[in-house]
C-alpha positions as CSV (number, residue, x, y, z in Angstrom):
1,X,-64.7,-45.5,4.4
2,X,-62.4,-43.0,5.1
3,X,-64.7,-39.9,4.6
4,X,-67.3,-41.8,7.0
5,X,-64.3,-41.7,9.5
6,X,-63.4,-37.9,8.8
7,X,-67.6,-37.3,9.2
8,X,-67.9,-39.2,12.3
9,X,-64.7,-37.0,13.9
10,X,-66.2,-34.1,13.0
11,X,-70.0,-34.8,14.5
12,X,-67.9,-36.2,17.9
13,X,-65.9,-33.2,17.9
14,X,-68.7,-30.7,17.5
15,X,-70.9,-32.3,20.2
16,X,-68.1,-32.4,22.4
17,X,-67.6,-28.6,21.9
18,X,-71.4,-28.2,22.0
19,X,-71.1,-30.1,25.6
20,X,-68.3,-27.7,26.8
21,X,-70.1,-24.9,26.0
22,X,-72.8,-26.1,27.7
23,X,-71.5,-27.0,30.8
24,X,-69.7,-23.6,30.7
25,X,-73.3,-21.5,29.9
26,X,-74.7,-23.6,33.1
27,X,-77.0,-21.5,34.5
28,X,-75.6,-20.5,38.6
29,X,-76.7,-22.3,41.3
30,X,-79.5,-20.1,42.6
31,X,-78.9,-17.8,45.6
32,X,-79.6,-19.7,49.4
33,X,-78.5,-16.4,51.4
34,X,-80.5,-15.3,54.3
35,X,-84.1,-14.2,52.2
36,X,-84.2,-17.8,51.2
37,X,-83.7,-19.4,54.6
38,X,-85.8,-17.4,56.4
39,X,-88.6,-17.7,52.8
40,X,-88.0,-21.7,53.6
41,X,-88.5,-21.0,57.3
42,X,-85.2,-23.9,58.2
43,X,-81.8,-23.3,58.8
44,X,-79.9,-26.4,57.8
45,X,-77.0,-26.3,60.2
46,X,-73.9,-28.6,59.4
47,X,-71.8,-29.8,62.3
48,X,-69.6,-32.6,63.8
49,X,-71.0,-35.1,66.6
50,X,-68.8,-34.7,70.0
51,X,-69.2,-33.8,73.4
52,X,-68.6,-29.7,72.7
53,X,-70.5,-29.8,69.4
54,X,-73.9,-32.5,69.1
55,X,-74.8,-35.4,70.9
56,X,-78.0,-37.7,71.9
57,X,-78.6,-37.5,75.5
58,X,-81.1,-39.3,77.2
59,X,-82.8,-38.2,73.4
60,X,-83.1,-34.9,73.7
61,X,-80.3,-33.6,71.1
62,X,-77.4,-31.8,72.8
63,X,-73.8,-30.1,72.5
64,X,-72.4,-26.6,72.8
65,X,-72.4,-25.4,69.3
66,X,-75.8,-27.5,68.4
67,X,-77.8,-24.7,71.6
68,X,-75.7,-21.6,70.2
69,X,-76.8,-22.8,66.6
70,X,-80.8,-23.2,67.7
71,X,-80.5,-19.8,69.0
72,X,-79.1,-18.1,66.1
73,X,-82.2,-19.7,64.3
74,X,-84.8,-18.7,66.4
75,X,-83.1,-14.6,66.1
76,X,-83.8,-15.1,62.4
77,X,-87.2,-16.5,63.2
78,X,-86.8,-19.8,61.5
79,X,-86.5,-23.5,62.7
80,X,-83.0,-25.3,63.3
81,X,-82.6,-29.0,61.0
82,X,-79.2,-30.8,61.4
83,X,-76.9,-32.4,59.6
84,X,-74.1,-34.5,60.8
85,X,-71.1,-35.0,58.9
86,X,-68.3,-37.8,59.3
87,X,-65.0,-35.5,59.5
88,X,-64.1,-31.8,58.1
89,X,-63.4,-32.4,55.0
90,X,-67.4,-34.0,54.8
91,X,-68.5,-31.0,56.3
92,X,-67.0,-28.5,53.7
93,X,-68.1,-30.6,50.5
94,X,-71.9,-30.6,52.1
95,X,-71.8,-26.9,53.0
96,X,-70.1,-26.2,49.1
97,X,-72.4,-28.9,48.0
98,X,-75.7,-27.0,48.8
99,X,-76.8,-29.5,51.3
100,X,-76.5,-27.3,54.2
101,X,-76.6,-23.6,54.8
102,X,-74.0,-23.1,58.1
103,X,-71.2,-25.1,59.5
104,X,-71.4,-25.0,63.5
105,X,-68.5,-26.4,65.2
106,X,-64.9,-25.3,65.6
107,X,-63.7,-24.5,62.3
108,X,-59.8,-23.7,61.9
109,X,-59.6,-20.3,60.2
110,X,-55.9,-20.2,59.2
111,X,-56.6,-23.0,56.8
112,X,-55.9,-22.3,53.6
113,X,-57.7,-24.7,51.6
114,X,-60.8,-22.8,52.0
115,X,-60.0,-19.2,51.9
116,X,-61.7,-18.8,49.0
117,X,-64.7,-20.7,49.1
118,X,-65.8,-19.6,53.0
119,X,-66.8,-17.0,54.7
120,X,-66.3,-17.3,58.8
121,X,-69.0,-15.9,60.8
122,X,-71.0,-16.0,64.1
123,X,-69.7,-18.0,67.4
124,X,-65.5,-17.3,66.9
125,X,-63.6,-19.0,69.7
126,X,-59.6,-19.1,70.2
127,X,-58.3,-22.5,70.8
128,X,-55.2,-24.2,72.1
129,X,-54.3,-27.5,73.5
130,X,-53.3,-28.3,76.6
131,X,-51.5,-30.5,79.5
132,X,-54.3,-32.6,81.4
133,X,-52.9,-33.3,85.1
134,X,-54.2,-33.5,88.0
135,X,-54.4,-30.9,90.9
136,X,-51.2,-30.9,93.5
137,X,-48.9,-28.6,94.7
138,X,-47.5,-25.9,92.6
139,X,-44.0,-27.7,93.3
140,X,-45.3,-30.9,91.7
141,X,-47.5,-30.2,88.7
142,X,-46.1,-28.6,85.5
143,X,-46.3,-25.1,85.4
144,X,-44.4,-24.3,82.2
145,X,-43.7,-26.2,79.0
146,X,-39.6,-26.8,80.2
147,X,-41.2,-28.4,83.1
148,X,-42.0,-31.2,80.8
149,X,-39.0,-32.9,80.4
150,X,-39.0,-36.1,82.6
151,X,-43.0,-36.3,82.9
152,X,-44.3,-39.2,81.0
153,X,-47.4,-37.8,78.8
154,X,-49.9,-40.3,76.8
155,X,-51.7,-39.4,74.2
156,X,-53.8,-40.4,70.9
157,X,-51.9,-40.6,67.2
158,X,-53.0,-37.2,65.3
159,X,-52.7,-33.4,65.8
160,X,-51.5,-33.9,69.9
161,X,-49.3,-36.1,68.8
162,X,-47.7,-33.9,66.5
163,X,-48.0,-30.8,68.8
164,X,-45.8,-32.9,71.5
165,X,-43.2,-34.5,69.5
166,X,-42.4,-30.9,68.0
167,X,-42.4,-29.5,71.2
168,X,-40.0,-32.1,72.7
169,X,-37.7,-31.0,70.0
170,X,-37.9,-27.3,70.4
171,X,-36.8,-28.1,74.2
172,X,-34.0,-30.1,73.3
173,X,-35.3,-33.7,74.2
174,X,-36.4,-35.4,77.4
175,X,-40.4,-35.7,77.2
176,X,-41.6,-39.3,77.4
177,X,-44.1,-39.6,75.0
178,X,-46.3,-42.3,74.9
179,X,-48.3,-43.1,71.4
180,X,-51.7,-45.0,72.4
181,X,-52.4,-46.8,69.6
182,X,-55.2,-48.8,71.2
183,X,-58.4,-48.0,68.8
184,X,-60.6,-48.3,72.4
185,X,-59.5,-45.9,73.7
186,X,-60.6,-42.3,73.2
187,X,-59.0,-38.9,74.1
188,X,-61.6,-38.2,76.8
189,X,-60.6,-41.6,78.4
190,X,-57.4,-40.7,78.7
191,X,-58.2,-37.5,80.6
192,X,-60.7,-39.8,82.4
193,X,-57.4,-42.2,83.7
194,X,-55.3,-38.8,84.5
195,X,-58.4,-38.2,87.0
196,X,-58.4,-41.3,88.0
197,X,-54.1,-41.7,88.4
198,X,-53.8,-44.0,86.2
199,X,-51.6,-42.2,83.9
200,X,-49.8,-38.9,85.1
201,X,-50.6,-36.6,82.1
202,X,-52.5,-35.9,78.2
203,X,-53.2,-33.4,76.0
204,X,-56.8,-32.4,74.7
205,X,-58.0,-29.2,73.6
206,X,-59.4,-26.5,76.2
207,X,-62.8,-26.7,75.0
208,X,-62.6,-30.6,75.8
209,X,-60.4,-30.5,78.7
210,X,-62.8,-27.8,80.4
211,X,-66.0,-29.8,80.0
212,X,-64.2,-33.1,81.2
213,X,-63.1,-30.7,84.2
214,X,-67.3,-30.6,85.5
215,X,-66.8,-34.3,85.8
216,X,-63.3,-34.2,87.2
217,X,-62.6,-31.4,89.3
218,X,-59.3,-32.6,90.3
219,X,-57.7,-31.8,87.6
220,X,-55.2,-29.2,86.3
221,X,-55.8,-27.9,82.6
222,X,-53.7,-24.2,82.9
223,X,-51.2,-24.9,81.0
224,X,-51.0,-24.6,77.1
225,X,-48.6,-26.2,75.3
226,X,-49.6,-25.1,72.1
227,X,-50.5,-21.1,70.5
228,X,-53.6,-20.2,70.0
229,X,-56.0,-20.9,66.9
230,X,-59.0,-18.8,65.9
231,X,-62.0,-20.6,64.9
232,X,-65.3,-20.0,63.8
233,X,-68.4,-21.1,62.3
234,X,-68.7,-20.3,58.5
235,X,-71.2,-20.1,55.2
236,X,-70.3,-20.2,51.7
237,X,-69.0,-16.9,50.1
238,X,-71.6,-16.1,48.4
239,X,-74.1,-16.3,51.6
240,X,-72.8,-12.4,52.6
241,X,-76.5,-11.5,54.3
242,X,-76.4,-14.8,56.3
243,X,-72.8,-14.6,57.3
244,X,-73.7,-10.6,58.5
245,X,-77.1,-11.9,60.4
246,X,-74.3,-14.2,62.5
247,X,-72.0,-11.8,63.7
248,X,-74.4,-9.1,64.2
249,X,-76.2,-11.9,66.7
250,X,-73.1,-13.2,67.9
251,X,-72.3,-9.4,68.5
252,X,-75.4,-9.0,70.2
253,X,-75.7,-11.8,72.5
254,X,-72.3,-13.0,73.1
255,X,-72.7,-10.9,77.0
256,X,-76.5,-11.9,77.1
257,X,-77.7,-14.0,79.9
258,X,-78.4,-16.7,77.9
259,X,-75.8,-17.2,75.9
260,X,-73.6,-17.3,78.9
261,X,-75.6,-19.9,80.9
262,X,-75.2,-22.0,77.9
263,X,-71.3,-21.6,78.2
264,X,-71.3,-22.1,82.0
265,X,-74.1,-25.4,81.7
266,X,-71.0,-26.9,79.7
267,X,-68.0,-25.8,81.0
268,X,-68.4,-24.6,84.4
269,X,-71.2,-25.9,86.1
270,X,-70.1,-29.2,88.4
271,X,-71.7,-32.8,86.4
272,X,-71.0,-34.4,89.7
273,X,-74.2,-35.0,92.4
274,X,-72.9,-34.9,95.9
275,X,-74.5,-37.4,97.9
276,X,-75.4,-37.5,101.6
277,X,-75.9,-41.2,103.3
278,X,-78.8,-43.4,104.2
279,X,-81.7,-41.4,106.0
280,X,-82.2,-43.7,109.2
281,X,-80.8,-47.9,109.5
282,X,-82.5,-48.5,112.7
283,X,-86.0,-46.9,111.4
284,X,-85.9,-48.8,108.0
285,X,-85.8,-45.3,106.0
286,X,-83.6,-44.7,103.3
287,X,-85.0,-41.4,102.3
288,X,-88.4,-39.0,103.4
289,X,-89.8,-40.5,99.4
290,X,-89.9,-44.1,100.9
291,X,-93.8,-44.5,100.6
292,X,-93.8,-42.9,97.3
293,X,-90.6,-45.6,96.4
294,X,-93.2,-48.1,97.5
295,X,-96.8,-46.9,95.9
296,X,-95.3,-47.1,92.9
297,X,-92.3,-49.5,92.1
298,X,-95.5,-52.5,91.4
299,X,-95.9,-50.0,88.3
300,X,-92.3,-50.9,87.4
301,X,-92.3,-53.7,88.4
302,X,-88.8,-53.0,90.4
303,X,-88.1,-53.4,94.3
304,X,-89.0,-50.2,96.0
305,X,-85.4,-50.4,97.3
306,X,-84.1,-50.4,93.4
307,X,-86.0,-47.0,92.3
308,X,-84.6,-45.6,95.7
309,X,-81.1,-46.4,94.2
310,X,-82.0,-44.6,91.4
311,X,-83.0,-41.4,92.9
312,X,-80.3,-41.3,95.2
313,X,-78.4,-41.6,91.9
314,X,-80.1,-39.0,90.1
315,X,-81.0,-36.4,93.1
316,X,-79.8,-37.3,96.3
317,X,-83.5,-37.2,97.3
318,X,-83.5,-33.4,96.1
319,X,-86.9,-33.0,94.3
320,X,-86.0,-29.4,93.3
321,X,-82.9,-30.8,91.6
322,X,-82.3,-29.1,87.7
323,X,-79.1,-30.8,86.3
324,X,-76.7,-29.7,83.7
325,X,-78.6,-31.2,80.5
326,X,-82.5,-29.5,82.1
327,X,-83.3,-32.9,83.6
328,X,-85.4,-31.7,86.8
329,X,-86.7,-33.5,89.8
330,X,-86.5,-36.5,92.2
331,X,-86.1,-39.0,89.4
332,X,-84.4,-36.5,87.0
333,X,-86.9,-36.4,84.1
334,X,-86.5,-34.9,80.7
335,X,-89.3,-31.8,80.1
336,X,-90.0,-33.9,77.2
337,X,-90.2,-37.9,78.9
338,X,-92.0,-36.1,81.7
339,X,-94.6,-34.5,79.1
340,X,-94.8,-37.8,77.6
341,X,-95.2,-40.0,80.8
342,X,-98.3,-37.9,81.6
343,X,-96.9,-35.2,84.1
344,X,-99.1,-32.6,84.4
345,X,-96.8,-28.9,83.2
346,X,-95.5,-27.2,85.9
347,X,-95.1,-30.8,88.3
348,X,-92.1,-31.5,87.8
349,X,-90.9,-30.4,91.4
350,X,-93.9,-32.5,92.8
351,X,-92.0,-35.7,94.6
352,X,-95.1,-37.9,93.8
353,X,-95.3,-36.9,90.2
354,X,-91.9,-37.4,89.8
355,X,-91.9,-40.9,90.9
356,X,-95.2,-42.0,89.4
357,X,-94.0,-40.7,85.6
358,X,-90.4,-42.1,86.4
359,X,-91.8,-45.6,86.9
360,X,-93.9,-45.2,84.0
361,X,-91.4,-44.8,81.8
362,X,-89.4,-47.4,83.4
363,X,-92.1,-49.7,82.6
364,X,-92.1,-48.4,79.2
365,X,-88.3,-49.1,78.6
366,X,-88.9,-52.6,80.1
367,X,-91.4,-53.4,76.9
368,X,-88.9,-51.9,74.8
369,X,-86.4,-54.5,76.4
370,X,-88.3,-57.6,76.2
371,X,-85.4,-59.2,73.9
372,X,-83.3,-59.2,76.7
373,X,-85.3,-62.5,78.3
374,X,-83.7,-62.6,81.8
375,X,-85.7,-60.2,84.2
376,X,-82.8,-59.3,86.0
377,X,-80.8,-58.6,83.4
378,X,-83.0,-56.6,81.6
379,X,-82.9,-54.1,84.6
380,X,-79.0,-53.3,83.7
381,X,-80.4,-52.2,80.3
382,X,-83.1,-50.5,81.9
383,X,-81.1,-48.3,83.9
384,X,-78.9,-47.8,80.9
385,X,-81.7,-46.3,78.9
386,X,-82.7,-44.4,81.6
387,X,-79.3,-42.4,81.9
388,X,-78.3,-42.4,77.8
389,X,-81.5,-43.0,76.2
390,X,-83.1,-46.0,73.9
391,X,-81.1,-45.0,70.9
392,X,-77.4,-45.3,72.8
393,X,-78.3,-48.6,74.3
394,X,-79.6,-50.4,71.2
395,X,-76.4,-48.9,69.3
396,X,-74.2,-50.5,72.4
397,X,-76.3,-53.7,71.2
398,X,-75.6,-53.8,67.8
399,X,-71.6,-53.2,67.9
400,X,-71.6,-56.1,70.6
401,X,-73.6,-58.4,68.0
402,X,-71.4,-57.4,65.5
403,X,-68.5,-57.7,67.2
404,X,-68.7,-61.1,69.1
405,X,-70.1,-59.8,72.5
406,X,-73.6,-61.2,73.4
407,X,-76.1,-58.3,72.8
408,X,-78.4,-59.5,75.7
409,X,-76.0,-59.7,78.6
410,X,-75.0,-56.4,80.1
411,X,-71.6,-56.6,82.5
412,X,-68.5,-57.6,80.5
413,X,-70.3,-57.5,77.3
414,X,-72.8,-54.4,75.8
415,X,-71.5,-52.4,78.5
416,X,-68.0,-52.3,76.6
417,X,-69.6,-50.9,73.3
418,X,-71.3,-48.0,75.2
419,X,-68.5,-47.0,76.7
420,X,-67.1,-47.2,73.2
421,X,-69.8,-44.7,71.3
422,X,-67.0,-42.0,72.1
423,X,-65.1,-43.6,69.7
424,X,-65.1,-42.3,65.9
425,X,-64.3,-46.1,65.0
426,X,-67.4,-47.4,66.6
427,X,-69.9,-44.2,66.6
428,X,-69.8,-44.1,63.2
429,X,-69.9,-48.0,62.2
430,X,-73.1,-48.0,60.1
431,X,-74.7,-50.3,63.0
432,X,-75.0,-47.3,65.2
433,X,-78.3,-44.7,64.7
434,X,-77.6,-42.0,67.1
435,X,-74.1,-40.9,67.0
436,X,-71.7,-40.1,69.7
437,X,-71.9,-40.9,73.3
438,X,-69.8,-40.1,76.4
439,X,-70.4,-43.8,78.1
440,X,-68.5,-43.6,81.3
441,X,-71.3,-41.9,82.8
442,X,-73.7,-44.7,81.8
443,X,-70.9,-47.3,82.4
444,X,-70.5,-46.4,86.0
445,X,-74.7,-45.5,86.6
446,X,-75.8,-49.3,86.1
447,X,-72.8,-50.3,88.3
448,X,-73.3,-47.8,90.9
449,X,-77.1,-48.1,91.2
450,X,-76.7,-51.8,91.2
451,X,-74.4,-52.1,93.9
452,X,-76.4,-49.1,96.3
453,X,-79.6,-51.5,95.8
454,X,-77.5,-54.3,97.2
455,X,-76.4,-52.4,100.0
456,X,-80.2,-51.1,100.8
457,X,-81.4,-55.6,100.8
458,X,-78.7,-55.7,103.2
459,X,-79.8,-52.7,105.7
460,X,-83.3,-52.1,105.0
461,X,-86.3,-54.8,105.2
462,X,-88.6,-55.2,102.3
C-alpha cells in the first residue's frame, strides 16, 4: 500500500513538472505588428464609447478619436473594425489579450501600471480639468483657482471629485462642494444645468467641456483647476512598426486640412441652428418649400405643417445646409439614409429631393414603429429616430420596459431613458445595442418640433 502511495506521488509530481515545463516552453504568441495588419488588410481599433471618443448617431458611427482612428487606417491602406470596451482597465486586458491591435481614446501616460506592457503612440493630447461657468463679467466669473472660495461647485463622485476636495484643501478651505450622487445624472448634464443657470458651476475635462461649448456658447471653460496630463493612444510593446507608422502619421497630418476640420467639426464649429420666423401669416406660407411640404407629406403620412416643423428644425429652410455630423440639406439627410432612400448622388442640395427621400424614410421608420399602436404617438418616436437613429430609440425602449416606464408612450416615459444613454449605468445595461448617446438633443427635438407644429395649426390653414 504504501509503495503504491510513494508511486502514485512520484507519477503526480513528474507530470506536474512535465506541465510546468510545458507551459514555460510555450511557444510566443505570434507577431501582430504592422506587416500582419496591413497582410489581414483590418486594423482592430480598441476604444471607449463617449461623446469625444465613439458614438451612434443617427447610425452612422461617430466620435473624435473613432475619425482620427479611420484615418490612420486608411494611411496604412487597410480597413478600420471596432471594438468597444466597458472601462480602461477592459481596454488594456483586450489590447494585452490579442483581441485588438490599437487603443484610441485618451489614455493617461503617467500611469504606471502599464509602463511596461505599452507603447504610446499616434494622436497625443495634454489634458486638464476645468471650471464650467457661464459667460459674465470678468468681475463675476472665476478667473483664478483662489477665486473659488464661496462659489458653490457640483459635481459627479470620481476623479473631479477628488481633484476639488484637494484643491479646497490646498486653499485653506471655503469651496462648497456639492457631491451629486444622483445615478441620472451625468457629467455633461451638469454642464447642460450651468448653461442653463440652474447650478452656478462643474468640472469636466477640456476635451468634454469644449464640445459641450458648440451646444452652449454661453459658457466659460478658461480656467483649469487642475495640471496638465499627457495622453495618448497606445499598442502593445512588442507592436514597434505599428506604434512608428502612428507617430510618423500623426507627425505628418496633425497641421493637414483634414485632420484639423475634424478637430474644429467637434470642438469649434457651433451645434446650434439659428432660426429666422414664419415666412408670411397673412399669405398662409410658412416657408418658399411649402408645396414640396405638401406633395409629399401623403407619402408620410404626416400633416404638411408637421414635416415643415421638421425642416425648420433641421435647416431653417436652408437646402444648402451641411451640419456638424455631414448631414446635408433641407431635411438634413445622412449620405448614407439619402443613398438608401433612393436620392440620386450629387442631390442632396436639391429641395425636392430632399423632401421626397426625407418622407420616405419617415414612412420607413413608421413601419419600424408599428408597436407603438397609437398614430399619434408613434410620431414622437418617429421624430426621435429621425434625430438619434433606430438603434437609440429602441434602447430608450428597452430600459423603460425594464425599468417600469411604458415602452410605447413617449413624454414622461421612454423619453427619460434616452436622455439617460449618456449614462454608463444605463448605456451599458445589457438591454441596450448601440452604446452611448447624448439625449438632450433628441429630448428637446420631439418637444420642439411638436410644439412649432402646434403653433403652424394655429396660424396657417390646412
Amino acid at each position: 500500500m504504501k509503495k503504491t502511495l510513494l508511486l502514485a506521488l512520484a507519477i503526480a509530481a513528474l507530470m506536474a513538472s512535465a506541465g510546468c515545463q510545458s507551459r514555460r516552453e510555450a511557444p510566443p504568441r505570434p507577431a501582430h505588428d504592422l506587416e500582419q495588419i496591413q497582410d489581414s488588410g483590418k486594423l482592430t481599433v480598441l476604444t471607449l464609447y463617449g461623446s469625444t471618443s465613439y458614438f451612434l448617431y443617427r447610425g452612422e458611427p461617430m466620435g473624435y478619436q473613432y475619425e482620427l482612428a479611420q484615418q490612420f487606417a486608411q494611411s496604412i491602406g487597410v480597413a478600420l473594425e471596432v471594438k468597444v470596451a466597458a472601462d480602461t482597465d477592459e481596454l488594456i486586458r483586450k489590447l494585452l489579450n490579442g483581441e485588438g491591435d490599437l487603443i484610441a481614446c485618451n489614455l493617461p501616460v503617467n500611469n504606471l501600471r502599464w509602463k511596461d506592457s505599452l507603447a504610446y503612440c499616434g494622436e497625443e493630447t495634454i489634458t486638464h480639468q476645468v471650471l464650467v461657468q457661464r459667460r459674465a463679467s470678468k468681475k463675476e466669473r472665476a478667473n483664478d483657482v483662489t477665486q473659488l472660495i464661496g462659489k458653490d461647485i457640483y459635481t459627479k463622485p470620481g476623479k473631479h471629485l477628488e481633484r476639488l476636495t484637494h484643491l479646497d484643501r490646498e486653499l485653506g478651505g471655503g469651496i462648497r462642494i456639492h457631491a451629486v450622487n444622483n445615478d441620472s445624472t451625468t457629467e455633461e448634464d451638469l454642464i447642460t444645468q450651468v448653461a442653463q443657470g440652474k447650478i452656478p458651476c462643474t468640472v469636466a475635462d477640456d476635451d468634454v467641456a469644449r464640445l459641450n461649448r458648440t451646444y452652449y456658447p454661453n459658457l466659460n471653460i478658461s480656467l483649469a483647476v487642475s495640471f496638465d496630463q499627457r495622453a495618448s493612444w497606445a499598442v502593445r510593446k512588442d507592436c514597434p512598426h505599428l506604434a512608428e507608422a502612428a507617430d510618423r502619421w500623426h507627425r505628418t497630418n496633425a497641421s493637414r486640412p483634414a485632420y484639423q476640420e475634424t478637430a474644429r467639426r467637434y470642438f469649434e464649429r457651433s451645434k446650434v441652428v439659428s432660426h429666422g420666423s414664419i415666412l408670411s401669416e397673412s399669405e398662409g406660407k410658412i416657408s418658399h418649400y411649402d408645396n414640396l411640404f405638401r406633395k409629399y407629406a401623403p407619402q408620410a403620412g404626416w400633416d404638411w405643417r408637421l414635416i415643415a416643423a421638421l425642416a425648420y428644425t433641421e435647416s431653417n429652410f436652408n437646402p444648402d445646409a451641411v451640419s456638424w455630423a455631414g448631414a446635408r440639406g433641407l431635411m438634413q439627410l445622412m449620405p448614407r439614409t439619402a443613398k438608401a432612400m433612393g436620392m440620386p448622388e450629387g442631390m442632396d442640395a436639391d429641395p425636392e429631393e430632399s423632401v421626397k427621400a426625407a418622407t420616405r424614410y419617415i414612412a420607413q421608420m413608421d413601419r419600424s414603429l408599428r408597436m407603438v399602436e397609437d398614430e399619434d404617438e408613434r410620431i414622437n418616436f418617429v421624430l426621435a429616430a429621425y434625430n438619434a437613429g433606430l438603434g437609440h430609440v429602441y434602447d430608450a425602449m428597452a430600459l423603460a420596459g425594464k425599468y417600469g416606464a411604458d415602452p410605447h408612450v413617449w413624454h414622461g416615459n421612454v423619453e427619460r431613458f434616452i436622455l439617460l444613454k449618456s449614462d454608463k449605468a444605463y448605456y451599458a445595461d445589457p438591454v441596450c445595442r448601440n452604446g452611448y448617446f447624448r439625449g438632450t438633443e433628441t429630448f428637446n427635438f420631439v418637444r420642439d418640433i411638436r410644439a412649432r407644429h402646434a403653433y403652424y395649426v394655429r396660424k396657417i390653414k390646412q
